[in-house]
HTML snippet that shows the backbone in 3Dmol.js (N, CA, C, O; Angstrom):
<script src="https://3Dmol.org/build/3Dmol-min.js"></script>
<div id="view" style="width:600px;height:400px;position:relative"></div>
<script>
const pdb = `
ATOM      1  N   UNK A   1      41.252 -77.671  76.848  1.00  0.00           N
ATOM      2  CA  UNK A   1      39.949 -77.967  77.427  1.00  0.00           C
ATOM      3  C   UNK A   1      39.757 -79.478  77.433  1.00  0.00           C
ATOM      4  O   UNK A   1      40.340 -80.053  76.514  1.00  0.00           O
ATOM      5  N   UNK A   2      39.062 -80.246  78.277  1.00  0.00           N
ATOM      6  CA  UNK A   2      39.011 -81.702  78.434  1.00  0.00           C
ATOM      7  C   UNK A   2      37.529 -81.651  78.264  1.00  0.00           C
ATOM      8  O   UNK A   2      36.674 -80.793  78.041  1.00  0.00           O
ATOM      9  N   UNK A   3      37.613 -83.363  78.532  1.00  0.00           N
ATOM     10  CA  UNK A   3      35.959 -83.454  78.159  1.00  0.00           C
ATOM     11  C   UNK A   3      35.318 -84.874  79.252  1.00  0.00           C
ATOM     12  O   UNK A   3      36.196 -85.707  79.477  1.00  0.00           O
ATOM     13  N   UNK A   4      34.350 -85.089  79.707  1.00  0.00           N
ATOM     14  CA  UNK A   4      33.675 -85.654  80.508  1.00  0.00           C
ATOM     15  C   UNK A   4      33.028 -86.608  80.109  1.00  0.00           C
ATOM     16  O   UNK A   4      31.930 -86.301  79.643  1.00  0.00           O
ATOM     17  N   UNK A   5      33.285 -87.675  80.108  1.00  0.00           N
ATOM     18  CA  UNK A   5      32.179 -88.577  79.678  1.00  0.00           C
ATOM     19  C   UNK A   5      31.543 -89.020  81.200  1.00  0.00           C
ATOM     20  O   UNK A   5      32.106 -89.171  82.284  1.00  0.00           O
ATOM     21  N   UNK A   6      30.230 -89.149  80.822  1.00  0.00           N
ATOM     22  CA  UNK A   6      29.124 -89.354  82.187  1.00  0.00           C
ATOM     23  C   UNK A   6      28.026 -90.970  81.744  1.00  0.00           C
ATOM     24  O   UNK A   6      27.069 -90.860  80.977  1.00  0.00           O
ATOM     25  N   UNK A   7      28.377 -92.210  82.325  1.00  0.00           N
ATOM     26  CA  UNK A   7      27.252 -92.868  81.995  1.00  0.00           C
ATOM     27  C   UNK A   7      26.730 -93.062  82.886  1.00  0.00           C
ATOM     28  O   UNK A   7      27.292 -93.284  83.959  1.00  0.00           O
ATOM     29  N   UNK A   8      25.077 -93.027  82.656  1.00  0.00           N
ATOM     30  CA  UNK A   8      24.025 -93.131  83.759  1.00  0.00           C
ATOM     31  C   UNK A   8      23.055 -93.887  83.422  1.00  0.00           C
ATOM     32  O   UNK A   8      22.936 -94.214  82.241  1.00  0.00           O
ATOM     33  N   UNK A   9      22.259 -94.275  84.280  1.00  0.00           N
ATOM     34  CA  UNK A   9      21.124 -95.655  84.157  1.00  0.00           C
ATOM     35  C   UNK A   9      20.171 -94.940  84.605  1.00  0.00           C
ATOM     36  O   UNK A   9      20.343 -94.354  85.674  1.00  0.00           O
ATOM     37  N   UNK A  10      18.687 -94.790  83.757  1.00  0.00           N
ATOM     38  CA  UNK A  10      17.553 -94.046  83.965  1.00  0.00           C
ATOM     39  C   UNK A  10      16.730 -95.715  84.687  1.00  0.00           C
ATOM     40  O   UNK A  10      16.827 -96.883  84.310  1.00  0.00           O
ATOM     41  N   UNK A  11      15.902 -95.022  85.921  1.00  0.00           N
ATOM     42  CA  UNK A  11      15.378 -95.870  86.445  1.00  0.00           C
ATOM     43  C   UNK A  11      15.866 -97.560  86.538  1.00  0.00           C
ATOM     44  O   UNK A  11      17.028 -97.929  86.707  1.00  0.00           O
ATOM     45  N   UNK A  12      14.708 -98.428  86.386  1.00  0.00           N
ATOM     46  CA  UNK A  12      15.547 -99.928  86.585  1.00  0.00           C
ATOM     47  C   UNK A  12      16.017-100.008  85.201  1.00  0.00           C
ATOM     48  O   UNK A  12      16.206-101.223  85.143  1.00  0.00           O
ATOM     49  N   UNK A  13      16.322 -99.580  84.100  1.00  0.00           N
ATOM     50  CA  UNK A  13      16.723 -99.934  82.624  1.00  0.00           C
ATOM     51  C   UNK A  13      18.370-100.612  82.916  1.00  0.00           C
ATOM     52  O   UNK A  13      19.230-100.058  83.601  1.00  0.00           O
ATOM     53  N   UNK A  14      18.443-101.265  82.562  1.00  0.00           N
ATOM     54  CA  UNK A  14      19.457-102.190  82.363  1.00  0.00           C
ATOM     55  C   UNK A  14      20.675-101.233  81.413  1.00  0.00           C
ATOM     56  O   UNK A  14      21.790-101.160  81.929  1.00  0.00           O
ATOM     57  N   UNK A  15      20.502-100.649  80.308  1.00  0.00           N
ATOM     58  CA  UNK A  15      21.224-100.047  79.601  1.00  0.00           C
ATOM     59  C   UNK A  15      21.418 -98.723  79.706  1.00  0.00           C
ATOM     60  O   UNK A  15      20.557 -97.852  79.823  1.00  0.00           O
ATOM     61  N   UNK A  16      22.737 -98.593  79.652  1.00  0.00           N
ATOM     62  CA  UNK A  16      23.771 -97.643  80.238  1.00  0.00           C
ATOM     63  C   UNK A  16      23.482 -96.650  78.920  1.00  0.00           C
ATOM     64  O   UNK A  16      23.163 -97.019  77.790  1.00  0.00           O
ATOM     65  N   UNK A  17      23.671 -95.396  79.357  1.00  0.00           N
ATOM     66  CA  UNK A  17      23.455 -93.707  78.606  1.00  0.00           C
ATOM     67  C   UNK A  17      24.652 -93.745  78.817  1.00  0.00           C
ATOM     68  O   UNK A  17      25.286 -94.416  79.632  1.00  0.00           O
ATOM     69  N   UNK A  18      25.162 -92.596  77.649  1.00  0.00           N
ATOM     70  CA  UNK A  18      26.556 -91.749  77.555  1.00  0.00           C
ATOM     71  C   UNK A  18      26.010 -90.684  77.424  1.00  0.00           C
ATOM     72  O   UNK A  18      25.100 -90.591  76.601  1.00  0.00           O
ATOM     73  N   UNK A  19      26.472 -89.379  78.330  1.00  0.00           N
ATOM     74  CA  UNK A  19      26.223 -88.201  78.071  1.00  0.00           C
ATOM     75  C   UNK A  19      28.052 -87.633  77.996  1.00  0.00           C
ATOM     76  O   UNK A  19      28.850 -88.102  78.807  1.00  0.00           O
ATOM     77  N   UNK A  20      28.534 -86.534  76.859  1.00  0.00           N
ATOM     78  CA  UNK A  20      30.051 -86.258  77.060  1.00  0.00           C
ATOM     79  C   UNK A  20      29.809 -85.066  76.796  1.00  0.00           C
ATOM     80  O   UNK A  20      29.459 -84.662  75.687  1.00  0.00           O
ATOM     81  N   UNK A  21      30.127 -83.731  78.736  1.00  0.00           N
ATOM     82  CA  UNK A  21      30.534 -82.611  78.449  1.00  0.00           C
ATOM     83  C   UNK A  21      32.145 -82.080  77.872  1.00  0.00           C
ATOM     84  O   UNK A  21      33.201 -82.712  77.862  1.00  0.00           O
ATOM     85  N   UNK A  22      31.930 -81.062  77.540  1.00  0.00           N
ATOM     86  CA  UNK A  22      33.034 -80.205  77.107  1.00  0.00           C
ATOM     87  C   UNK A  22      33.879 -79.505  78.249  1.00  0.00           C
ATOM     88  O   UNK A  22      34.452 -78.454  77.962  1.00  0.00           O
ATOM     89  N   UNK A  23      33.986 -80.004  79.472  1.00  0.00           N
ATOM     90  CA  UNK A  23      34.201 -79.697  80.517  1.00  0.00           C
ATOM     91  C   UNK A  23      35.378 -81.020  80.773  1.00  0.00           C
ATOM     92  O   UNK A  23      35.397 -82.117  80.216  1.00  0.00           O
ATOM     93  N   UNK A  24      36.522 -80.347  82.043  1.00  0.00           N
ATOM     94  CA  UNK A  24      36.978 -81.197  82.584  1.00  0.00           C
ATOM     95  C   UNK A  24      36.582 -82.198  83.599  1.00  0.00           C
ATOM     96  O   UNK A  24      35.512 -82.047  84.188  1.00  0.00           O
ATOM     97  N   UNK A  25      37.314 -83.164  83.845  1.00  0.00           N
ATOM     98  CA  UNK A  25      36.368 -84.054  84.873  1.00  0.00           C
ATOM     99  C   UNK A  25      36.341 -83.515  86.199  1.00  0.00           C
ATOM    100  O   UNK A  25      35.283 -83.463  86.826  1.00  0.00           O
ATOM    101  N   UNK A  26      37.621 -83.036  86.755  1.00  0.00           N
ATOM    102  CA  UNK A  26      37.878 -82.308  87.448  1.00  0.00           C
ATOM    103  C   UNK A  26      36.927 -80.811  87.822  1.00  0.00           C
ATOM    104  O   UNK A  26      36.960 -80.506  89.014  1.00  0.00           O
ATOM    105  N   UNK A  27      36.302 -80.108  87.127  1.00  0.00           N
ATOM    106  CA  UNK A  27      35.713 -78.863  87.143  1.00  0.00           C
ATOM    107  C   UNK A  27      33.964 -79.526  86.916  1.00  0.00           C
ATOM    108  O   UNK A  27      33.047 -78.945  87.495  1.00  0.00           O
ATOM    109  N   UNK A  28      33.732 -80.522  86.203  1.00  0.00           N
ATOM    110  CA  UNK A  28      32.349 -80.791  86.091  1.00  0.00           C
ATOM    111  C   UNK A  28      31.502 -80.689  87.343  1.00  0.00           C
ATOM    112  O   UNK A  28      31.894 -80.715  88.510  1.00  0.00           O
ATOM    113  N   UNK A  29      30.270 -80.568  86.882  1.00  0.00           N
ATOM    114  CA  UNK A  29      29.146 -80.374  88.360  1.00  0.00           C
ATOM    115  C   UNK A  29      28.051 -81.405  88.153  1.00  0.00           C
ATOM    116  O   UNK A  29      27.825 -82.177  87.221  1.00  0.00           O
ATOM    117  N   UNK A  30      27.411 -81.169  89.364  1.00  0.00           N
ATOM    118  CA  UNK A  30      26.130 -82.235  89.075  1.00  0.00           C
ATOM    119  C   UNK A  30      25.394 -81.004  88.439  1.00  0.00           C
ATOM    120  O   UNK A  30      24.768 -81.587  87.554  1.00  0.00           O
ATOM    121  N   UNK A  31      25.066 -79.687  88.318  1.00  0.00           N
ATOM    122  CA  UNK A  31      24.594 -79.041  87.681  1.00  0.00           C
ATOM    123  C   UNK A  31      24.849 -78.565  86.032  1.00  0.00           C
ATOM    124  O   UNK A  31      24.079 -77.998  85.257  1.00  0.00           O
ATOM    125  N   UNK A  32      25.957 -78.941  85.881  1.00  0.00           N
ATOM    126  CA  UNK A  32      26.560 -79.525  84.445  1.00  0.00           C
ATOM    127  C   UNK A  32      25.664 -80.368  83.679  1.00  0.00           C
ATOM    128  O   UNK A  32      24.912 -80.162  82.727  1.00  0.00           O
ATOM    129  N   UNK A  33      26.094 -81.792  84.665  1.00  0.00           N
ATOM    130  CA  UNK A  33      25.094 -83.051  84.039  1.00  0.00           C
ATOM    131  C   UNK A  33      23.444 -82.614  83.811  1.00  0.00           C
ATOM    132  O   UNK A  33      22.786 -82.607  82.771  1.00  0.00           O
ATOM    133  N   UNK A  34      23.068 -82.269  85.154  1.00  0.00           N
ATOM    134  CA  UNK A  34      21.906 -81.810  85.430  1.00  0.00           C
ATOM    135  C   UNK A  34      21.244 -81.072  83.819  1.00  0.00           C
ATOM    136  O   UNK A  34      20.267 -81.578  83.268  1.00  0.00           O
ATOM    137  N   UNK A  35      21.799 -80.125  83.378  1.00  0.00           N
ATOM    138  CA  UNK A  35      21.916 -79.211  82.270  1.00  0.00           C
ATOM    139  C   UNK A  35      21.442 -80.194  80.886  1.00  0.00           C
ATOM    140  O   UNK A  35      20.455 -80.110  80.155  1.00  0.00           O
ATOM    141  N   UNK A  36      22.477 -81.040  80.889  1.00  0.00           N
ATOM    142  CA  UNK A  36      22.640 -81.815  79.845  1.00  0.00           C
ATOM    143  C   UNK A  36      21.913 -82.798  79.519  1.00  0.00           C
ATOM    144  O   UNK A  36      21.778 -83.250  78.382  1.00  0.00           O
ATOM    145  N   UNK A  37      21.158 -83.363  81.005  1.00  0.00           N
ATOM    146  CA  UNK A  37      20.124 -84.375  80.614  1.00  0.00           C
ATOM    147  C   UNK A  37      19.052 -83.569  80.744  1.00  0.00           C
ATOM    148  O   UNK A  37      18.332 -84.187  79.959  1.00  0.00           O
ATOM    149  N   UNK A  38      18.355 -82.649  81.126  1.00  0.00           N
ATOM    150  CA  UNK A  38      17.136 -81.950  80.896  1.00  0.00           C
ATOM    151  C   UNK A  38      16.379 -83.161  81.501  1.00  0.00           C
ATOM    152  O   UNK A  38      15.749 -83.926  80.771  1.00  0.00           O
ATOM    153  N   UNK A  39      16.454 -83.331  82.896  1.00  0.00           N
ATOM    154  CA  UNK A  39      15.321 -84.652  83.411  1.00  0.00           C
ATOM    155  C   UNK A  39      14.797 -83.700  84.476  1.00  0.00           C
ATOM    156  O   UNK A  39      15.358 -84.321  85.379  1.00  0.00           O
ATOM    157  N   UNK A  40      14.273 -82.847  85.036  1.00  0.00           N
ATOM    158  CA  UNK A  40      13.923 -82.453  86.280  1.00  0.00           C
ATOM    159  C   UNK A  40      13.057 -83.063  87.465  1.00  0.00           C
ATOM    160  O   UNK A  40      11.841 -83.000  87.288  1.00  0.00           O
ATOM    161  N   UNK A  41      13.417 -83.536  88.427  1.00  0.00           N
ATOM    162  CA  UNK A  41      13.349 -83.766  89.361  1.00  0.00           C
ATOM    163  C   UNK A  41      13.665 -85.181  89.218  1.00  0.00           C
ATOM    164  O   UNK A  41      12.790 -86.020  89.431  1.00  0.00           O
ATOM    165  N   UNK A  42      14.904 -85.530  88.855  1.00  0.00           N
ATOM    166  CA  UNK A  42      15.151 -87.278  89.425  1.00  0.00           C
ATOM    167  C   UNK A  42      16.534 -86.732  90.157  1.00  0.00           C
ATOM    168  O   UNK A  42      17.149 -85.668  90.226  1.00  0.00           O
ATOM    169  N   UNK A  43      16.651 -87.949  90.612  1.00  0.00           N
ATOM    170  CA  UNK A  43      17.476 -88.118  92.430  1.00  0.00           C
ATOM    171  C   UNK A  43      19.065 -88.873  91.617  1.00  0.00           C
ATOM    172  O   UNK A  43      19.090 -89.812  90.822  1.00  0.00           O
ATOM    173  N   UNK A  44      20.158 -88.138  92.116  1.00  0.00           N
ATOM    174  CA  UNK A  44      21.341 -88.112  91.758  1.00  0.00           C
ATOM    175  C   UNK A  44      21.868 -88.876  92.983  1.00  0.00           C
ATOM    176  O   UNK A  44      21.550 -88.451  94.093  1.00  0.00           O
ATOM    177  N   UNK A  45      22.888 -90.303  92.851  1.00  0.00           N
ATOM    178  CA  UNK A  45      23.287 -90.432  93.974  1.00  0.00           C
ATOM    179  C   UNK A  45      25.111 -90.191  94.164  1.00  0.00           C
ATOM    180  O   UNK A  45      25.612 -89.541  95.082  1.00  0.00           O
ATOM    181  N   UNK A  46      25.833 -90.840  93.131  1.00  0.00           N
ATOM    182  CA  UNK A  46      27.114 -90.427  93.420  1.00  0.00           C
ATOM    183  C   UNK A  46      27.749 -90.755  92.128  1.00  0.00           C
ATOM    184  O   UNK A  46      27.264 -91.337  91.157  1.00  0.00           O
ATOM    185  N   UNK A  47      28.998 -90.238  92.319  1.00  0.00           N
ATOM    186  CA  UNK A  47      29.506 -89.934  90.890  1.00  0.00           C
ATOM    187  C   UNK A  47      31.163 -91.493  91.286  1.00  0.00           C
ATOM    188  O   UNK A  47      31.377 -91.833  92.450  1.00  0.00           O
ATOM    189  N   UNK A  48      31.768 -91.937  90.427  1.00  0.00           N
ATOM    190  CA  UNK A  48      32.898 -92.724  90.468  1.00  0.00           C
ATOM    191  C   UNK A  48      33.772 -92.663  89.138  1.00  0.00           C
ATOM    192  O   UNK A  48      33.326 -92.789  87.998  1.00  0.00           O
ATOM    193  N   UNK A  49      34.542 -92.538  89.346  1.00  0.00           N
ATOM    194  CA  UNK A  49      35.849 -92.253  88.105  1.00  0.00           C
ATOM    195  C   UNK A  49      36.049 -94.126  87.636  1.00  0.00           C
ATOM    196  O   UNK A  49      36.454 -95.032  88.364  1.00  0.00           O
ATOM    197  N   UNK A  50      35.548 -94.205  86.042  1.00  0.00           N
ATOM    198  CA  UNK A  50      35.899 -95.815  85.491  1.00  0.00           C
ATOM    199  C   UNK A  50      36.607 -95.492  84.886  1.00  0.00           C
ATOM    200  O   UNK A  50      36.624 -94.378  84.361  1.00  0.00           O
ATOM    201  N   UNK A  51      37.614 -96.553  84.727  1.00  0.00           N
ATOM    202  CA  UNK A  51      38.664 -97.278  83.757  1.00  0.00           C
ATOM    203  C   UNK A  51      38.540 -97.411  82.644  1.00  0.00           C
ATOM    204  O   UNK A  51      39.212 -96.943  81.725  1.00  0.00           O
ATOM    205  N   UNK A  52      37.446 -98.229  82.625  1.00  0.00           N
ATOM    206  CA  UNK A  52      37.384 -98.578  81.380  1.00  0.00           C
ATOM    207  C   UNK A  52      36.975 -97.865  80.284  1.00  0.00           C
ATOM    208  O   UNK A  52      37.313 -98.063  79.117  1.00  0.00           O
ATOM    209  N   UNK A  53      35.997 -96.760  80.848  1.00  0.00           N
ATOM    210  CA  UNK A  53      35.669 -95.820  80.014  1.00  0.00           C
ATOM    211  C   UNK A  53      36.605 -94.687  80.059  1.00  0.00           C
ATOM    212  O   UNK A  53      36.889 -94.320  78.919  1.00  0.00           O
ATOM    213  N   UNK A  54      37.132 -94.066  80.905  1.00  0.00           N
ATOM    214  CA  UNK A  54      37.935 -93.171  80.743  1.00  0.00           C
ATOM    215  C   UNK A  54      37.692 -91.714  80.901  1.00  0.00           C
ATOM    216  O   UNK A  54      38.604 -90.911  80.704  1.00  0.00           O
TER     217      UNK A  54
END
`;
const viewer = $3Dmol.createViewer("view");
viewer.addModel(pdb, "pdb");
viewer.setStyle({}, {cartoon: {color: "spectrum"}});
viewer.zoomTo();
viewer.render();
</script>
């Protein structure tokens, strides 16, 4: 089983969130994330695979 690390920026905040599913990166959803941050109704725009984080 792999695991997902997701960082995201709530509104204009400057500092970056880590959320890490138990899911592959490959198989993850925006309904995954969705799940995991418990925010309902904010606007998702696109997802990008980093380096540096991994």
């Amino acid at each position: 089983m792999g695991e997902t690390k997701i960082i995201y920026h709530l509104d204009d905040q400057e500092t970056p969130y880590l959320v890490k599913l138990p899911i592959a990166a490959d198989r993850v959803t925006l309904a995954d994330f969705k799940n995991a941050l418990n925010k309902p109704n904010y606007t998702f725009f696109f997802k990008s695979m980093d380096d540096d984080f991994g």
